[in-house]
C-alpha positions as CSV (number, residue, x, y, z in Angstrom):
1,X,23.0,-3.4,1.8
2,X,19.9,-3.7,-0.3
3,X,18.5,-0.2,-1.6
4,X,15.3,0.8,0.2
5,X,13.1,3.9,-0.7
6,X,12.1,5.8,2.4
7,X,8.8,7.9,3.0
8,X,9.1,10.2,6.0
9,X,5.6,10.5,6.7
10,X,4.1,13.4,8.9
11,X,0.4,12.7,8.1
12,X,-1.2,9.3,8.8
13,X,-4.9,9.4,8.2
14,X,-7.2,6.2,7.9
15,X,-10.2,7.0,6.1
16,X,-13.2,4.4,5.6
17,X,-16.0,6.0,3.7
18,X,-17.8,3.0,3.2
19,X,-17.0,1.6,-0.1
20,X,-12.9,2.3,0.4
21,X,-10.7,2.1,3.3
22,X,-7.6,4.3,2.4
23,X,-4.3,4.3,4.8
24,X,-2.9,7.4,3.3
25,X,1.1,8.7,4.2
26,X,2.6,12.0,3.4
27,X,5.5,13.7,3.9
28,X,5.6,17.4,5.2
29,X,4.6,19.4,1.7
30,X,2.8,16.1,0.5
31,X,4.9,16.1,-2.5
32,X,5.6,12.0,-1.4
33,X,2.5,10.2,-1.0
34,X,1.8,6.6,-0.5
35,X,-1.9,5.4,-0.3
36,X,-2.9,2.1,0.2
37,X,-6.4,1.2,-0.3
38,X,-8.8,-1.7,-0.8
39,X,-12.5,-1.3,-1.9
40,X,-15.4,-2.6,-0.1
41,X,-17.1,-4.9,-2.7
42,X,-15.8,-6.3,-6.3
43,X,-17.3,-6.9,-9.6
44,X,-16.7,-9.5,-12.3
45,X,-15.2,-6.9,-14.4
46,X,-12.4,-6.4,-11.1
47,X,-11.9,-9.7,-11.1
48,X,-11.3,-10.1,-14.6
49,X,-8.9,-7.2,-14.5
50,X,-6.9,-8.3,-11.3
51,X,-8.1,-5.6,-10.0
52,X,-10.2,-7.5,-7.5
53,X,-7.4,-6.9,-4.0
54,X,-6.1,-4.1,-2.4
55,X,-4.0,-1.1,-4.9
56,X,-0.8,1.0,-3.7
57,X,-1.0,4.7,-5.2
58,X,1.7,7.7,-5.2
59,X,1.7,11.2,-5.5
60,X,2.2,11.2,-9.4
61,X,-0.9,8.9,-9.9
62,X,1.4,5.9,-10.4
63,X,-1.2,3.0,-9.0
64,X,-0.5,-0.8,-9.0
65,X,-3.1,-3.6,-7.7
66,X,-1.7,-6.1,-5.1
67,X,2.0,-6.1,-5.5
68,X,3.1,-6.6,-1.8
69,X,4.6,-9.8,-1.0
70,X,5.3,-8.9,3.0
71,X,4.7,-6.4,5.2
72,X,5.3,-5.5,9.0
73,X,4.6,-2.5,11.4
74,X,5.7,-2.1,14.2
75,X,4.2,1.5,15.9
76,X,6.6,3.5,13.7
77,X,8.3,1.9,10.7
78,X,5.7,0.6,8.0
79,X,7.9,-2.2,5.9
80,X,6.8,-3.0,2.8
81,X,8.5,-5.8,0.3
82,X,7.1,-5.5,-3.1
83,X,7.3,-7.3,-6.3
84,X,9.6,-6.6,-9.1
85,X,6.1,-5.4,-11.1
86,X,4.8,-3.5,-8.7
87,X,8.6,-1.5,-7.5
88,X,8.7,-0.9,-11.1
89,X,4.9,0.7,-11.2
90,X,5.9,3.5,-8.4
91,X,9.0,4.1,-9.1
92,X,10.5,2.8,-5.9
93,X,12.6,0.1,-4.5
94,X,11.7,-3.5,-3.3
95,X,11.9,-2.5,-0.3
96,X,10.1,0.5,0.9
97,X,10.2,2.3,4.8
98,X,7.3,4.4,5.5
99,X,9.0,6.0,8.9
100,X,6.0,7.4,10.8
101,X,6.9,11.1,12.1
102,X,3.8,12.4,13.2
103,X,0.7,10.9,15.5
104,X,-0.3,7.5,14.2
105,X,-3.9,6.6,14.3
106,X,-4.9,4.2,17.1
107,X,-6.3,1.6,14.3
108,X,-3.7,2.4,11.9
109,X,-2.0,-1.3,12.2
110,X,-5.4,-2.7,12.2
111,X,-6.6,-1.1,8.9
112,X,-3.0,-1.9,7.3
113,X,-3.8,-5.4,7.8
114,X,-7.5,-5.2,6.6
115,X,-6.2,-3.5,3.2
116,X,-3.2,-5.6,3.0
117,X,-4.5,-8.7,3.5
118,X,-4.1,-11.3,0.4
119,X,-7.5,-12.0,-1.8
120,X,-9.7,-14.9,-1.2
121,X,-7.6,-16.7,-4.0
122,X,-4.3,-16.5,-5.3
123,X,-3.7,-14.2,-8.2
124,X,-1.2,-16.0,-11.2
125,X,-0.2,-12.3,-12.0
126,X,1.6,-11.8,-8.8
127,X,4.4,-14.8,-9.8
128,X,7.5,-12.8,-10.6
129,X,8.5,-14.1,-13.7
């Protein structure tokens, strides 16, 4: 079968402050940590940088912008399908299963969806070739 990387998470938190919403997992001694987070507003210089969508971040700092090219949840698994680029950034497979252990937020599918969701125009950077 195809190699997957798997992050039991125990924490789930959802945390909008305003200018970022961040749907953070860790694992029990947060030594794995994916966050996925989107910004509220972008500037030119975002845009110019592709950094204008939503970024994935781990534990060691290792951040990549966009990078997702499917996703589902479905109460408890979190299934991510990411590009080449963006497997290679973190350090993980192309597939990745974030298996939720511990309480998930009532609006954690919701604010997956509103950080996931593709940018207002496709981004040539996120052709893998």
């Amino acid at each position: 079968g195809m190699a997957v990387s798997e992050l039991r998470a125990q924490t789930v938190a959802v945390v909008d402050d305003g200018d970022t919403l961040v749907v953070a997992f860790s694992d029990a001694d947060e030594r794995e940590v994916l966050l996925l987070q989107r910004a509220a507003g972008f500037d030119d210089q975002d845009r110019q940088l592709g950094m204008d969508t939503y970024c994935l971040a781990t534990a060691d700092q290792a951040t990549v912008y966009g990078g997702v090219a499917s996703w589902s949840f479905d109460g408890s698994v979190l299934v991510l399908h990411l590009s080449d680029n963006a497997a290679t950034a973190l350090s993980v497979e192309r597939v990745v299963h974030v298996i939720v252990d511990g309480e998930a937020p009532a609006d954690l599918k919701s604010a997956i969806s509103k950080v996931l969701r593709q940018s207002a125009r496709p981004r040539s950077a996120d052709t893998d070739r």
